[in-house]
N, C-alpha and C positions, 0 to 999 in steps of 0.2 A: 504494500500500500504506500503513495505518495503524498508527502503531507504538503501543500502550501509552507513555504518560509518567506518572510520578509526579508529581501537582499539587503544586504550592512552598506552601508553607504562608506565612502572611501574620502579620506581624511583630507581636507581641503590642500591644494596645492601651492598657492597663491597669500602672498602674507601683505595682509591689507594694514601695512604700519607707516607711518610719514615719512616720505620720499621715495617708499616701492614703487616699482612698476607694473600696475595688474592690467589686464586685460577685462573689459567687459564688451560680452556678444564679440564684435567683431573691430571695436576700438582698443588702440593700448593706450593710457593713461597713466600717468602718474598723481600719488596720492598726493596734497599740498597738506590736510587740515583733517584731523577726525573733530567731528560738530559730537552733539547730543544724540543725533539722533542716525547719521553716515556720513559721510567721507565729504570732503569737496578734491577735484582732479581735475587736472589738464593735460591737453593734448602735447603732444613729443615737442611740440614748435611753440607751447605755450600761447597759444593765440584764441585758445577756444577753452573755456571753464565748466566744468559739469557737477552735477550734485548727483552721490551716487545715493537712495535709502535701501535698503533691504526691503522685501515684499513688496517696493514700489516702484524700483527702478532705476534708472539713469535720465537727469533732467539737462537741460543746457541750460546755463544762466547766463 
C-alpha cells in the first residue's frame, strides 16, 4: 500500500541580507535596506528601485 507524503521543501538558496545579490522571477537585484515589513532592491545599474514583501510580491517605486 502507498501512502501520500508531503514533499520536504528544500532549504532556501539565496541569502536575503544587505548588499546580496538575489534574484527575483527573472530580475537580479540587489538588496539596499531590510524595512519592517521586506526588503527594498535595485537593479545591477542602480537606476530602477523595487520593494520586495513576501506573499505580495515585487513592486517598482
Amino acid at each position: 500500500m502507498t501512502y501520500c507524503t508531503t514533499p520536504t521543501r528544500k532549504p532556501a538558496t539565496q541569502v536575503w541580507a544587505v548588499g546580496e545579490q538575489v534574484k527575483v522571477g527573472f530580475l537580479s537585484l540587489r538588496i539596499t535596506a531590510k524595512t519592517g515589513y521586506g526588503w527594498l532592491l535595485v537593479n545591477k545599474d542602480a537606476t530602477k528601485r523595487y520593494e520586495f514583501t513576501p506573499h505580495h510580491g515585487l513592486v517598482a517605486v
